[in-house]
VOGU-3710 file (C-alpha; in Angstrom, 3 decimals, decimal comma):
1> xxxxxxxxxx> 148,077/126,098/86,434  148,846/128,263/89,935  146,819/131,039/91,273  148,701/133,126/93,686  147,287/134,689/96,749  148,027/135,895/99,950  151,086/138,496/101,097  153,794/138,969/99,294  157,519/137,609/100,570  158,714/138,920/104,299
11> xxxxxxxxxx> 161,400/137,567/106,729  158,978/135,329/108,214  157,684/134,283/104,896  156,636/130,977/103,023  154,744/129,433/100,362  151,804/127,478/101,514  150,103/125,196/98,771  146,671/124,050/98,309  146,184/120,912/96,806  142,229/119,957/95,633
21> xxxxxxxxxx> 140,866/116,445/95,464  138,044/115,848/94,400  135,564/113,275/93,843  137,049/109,117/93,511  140,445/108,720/94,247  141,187/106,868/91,612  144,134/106,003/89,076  143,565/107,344/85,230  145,874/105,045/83,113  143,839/105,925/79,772
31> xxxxxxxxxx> 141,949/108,596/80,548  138,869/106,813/80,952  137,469/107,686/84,334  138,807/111,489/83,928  136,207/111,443/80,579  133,741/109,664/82,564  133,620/112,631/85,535  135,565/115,770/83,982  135,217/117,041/87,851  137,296/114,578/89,361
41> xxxxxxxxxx> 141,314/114,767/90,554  142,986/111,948/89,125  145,377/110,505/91,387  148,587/111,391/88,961  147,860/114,881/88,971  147,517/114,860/92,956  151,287/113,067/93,062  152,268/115,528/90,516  151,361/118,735/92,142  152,639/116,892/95,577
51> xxxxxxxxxx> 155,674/117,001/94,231  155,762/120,376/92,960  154,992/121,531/96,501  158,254/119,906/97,565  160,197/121,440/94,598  159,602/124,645/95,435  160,404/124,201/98,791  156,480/124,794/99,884  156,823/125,072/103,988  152,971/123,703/104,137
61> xxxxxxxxxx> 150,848/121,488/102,014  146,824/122,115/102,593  144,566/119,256/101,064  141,191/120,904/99,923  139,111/117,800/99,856  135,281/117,114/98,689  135,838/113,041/98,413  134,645/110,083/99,452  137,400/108,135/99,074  138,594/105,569/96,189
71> xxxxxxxxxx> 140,622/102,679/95,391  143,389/101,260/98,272  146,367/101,251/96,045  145,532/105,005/94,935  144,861/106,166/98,822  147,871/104,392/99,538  150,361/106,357/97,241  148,805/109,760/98,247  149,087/108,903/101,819  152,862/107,827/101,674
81> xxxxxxxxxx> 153,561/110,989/99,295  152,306/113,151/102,468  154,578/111,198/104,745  156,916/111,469/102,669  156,415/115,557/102,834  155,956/115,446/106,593  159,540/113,800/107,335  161,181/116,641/105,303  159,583/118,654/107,627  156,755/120,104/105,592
91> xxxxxxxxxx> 153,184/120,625/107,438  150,222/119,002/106,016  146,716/120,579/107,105  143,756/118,585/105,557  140,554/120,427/104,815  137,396/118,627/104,530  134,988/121,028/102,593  131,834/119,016/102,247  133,283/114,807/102,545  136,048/113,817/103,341
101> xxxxxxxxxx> 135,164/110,080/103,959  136,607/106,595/104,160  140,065/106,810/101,810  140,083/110,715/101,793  139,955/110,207/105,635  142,828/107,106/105,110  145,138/109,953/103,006  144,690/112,855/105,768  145,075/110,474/109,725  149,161/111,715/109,310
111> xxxxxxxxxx> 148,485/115,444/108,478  149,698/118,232/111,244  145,559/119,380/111,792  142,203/117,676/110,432  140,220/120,929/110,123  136,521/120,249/108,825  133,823/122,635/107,427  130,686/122,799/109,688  128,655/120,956/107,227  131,038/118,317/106,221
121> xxxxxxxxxx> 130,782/114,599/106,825  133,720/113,125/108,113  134,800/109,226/108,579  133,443/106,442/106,772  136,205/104,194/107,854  136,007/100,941/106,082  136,905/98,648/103,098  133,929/97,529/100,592  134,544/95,455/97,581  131,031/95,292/95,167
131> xxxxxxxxxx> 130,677/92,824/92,473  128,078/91,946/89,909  126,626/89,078/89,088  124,851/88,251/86,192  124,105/84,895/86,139  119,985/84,641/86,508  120,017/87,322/83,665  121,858/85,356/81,822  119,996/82,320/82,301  116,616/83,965/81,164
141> xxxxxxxxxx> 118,113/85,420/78,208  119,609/82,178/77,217  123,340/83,096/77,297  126,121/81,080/79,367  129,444/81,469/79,353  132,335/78,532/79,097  135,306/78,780/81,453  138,754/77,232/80,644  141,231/78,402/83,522  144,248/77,168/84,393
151> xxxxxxxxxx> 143,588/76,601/88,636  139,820/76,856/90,399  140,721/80,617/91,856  141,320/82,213/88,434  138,035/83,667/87,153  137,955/84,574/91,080  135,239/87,190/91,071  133,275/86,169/87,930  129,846/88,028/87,147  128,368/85,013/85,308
161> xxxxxxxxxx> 128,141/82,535/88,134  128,082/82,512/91,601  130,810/83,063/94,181  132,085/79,780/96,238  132,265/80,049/99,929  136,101/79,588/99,598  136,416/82,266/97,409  134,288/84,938/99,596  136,538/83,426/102,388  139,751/84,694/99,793
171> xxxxxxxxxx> 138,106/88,316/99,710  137,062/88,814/103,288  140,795/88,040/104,010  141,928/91,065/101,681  139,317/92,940/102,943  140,034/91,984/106,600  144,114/92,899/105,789  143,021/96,325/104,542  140,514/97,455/107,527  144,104/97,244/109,857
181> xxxxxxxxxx> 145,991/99,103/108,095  143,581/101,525/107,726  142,449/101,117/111,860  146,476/101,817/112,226  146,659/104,565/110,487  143,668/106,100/111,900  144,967/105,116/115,694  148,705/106,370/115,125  147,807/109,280/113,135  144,878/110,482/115,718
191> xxxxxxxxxx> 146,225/108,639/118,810  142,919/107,129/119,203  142,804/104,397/121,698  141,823/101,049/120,810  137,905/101,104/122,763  137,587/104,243/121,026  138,118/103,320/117,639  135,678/100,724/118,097  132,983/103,587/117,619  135,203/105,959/115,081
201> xxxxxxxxxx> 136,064/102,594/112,502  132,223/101,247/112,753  131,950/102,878/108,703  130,057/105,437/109,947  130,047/108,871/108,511  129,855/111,851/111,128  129,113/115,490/111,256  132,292/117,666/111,473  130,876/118,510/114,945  130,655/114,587/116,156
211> xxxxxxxxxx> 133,753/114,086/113,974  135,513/116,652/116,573  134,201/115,060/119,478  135,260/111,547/118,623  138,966/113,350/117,926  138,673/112,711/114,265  138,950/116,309/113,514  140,791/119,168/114,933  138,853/122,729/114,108  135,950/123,624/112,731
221> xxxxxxxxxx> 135,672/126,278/109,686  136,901/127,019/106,585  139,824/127,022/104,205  141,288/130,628/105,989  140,815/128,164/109,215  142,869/125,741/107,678  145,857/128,294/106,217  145,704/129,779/109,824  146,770/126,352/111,606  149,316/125,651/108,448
231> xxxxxxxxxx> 150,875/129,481/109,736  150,422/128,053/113,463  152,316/124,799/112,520  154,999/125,810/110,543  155,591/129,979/112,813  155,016/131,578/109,312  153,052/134,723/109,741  153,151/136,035/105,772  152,626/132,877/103,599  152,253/132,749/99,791
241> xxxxxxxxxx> 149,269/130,814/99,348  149,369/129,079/95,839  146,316/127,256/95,006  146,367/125,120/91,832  143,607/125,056/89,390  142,391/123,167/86,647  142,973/123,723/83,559  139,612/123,308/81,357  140,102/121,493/78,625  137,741/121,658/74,972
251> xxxxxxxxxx> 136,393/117,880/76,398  135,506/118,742/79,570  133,262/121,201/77,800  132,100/118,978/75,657  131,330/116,172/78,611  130,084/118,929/80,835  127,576/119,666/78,331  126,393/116,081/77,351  126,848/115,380/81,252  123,573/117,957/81,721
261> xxxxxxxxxx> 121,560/115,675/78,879  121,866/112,877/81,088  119,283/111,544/83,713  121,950/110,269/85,748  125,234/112,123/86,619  128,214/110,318/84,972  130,030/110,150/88,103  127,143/108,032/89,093  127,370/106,072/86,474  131,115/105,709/86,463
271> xxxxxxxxxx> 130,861/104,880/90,361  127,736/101,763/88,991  129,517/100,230/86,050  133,070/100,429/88,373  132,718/96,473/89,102  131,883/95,186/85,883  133,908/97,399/83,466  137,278/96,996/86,162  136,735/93,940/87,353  137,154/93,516/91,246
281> xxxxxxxx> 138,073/96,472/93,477  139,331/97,344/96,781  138,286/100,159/98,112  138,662/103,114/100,707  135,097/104,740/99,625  131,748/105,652/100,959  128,955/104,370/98,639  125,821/105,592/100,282
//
């Protein structure tokens, strides 16, 4: 659902669209992770209102982000869905309201302006795979588990026994693969200099005001900031400002309210259980 805003249509007049993401960047093929944390922007619905910004012809996209990133392959698509955007000549102004860290940083290195809140953290640029292992648990409770696999790298990952050294060797290489893309993206998009981002890509999360010294952001303030260097961008001086919201659903009540019974936040929990309920995962995310 849209909210309109803003001034209504001129000769020097366009529709500027805000686009929120929020919490993991993540992928919601059943609808699992969207029960577990009602509050979070599932990657499909970012693609899908992407898209509607380019239907309607939208002369600037603004990202409203309070993230700390998410999975590669999910980063990945955003990011090439703004590229795709910027090459048909539509402005992309990222906002970081509170984090914008690791793969919401990855998503926003090829946006028009990097405008940051004065309390946001900013950065975080890395790749960090977690996994689980259960295997002295196991042992005291008197449970083991029988593997029949086809070649040695198949249970790859396993939380019931120990990784190999060849097989940490296997992930460090993926990991390795993903920190240059990522160092790319953040030199190209930022033209950041190669000593430099030895300081900007140590996984270090800034303030917005070390964040603009390091050239990782472009302004400091607030969403108005942000719309204001979309209208300096793009020459517009009376945008439409559309701003999509979310439309509350009878189970997000209903998970909002057990959510408060709960000693731990589900999106904490969601974030804990990630590795043994998915299995091994690549991600662009800050996990303080």
């Amino acid at each position: 659902m849209a909210e309109k805003n803003g001034a209504s249509f001129q000769a020097n007049a366009g529709i500027f669209v805000v686009i929120p993401i929020n919490g993991v960047i993540i992928h919601n093929p059943a609808g699992s992770e969207r029960v577990l944390n009602p509050d979070q922007d599932p990657v499909e619905t970012i693609l899908d209102q992407l898209e509607i910004a380019d239907k309607i012809k939208a002369k600037a996209v603004i990202l409203d982000i309070s993230s700390p990133g998410g999975e590669v392959g999910a980063c990945e698509e955003i990011r090439k869905a703004l590229m795709r955007l910027r090459h048909k000549g539509v402005a992309v102004i990222a906002y970081a309201r509170s984090t914008m860290a690791s793969g919401a940083y990855y998503i926003s290195t090829d946006a028009n302006s990097i405008v940051a809140a004065p309390s946001a953290m900013v950065g975080n640029i890395g790749v960090i795979m977690q996994l689980l292992n259960f295997e002295d648990l196991a042992g005291k409770v008197g449970v083991r588990v029988e593997t029949i696999k086809s070649a040695p790298m198949k249970d790859v990952g396993s939380p019931f026994r120990r990784m190999t050294p060849q097989e940490r060797a296997m992930f460090q290489q993926i990991i390795d693969e993903a920190y240059k893309r990522f160092r790319q993206a953040v030199a190209s998009g930022r033209e950041i200099n190669l000593s430099q981002m030895e300081i900007v890509a140590s996984g270090e999360a800034f303030t917005a005001t070390r964040a603009k010294y390091l050239r990782l952001v472009d302004l400091i303030g607030d969403l108005q900031t942000a719309v204001d260097a979309a209208m300096v961008t793009t020459g517009i001086t009376a945008p439409e400002v559309i701003t999509y919201k979310k439309n509350v659903s009878i189970w997000d009540l209903i998970i909002g309210g057990a959510q408060e019974k709960l000693s731990l936040p589900l999106a904490t929990l969601d974030k804990s259980l990630a590795p043994h309920l998915y299995g091994p995962r690549l991600l662009y995310q800050w996990m303080p």
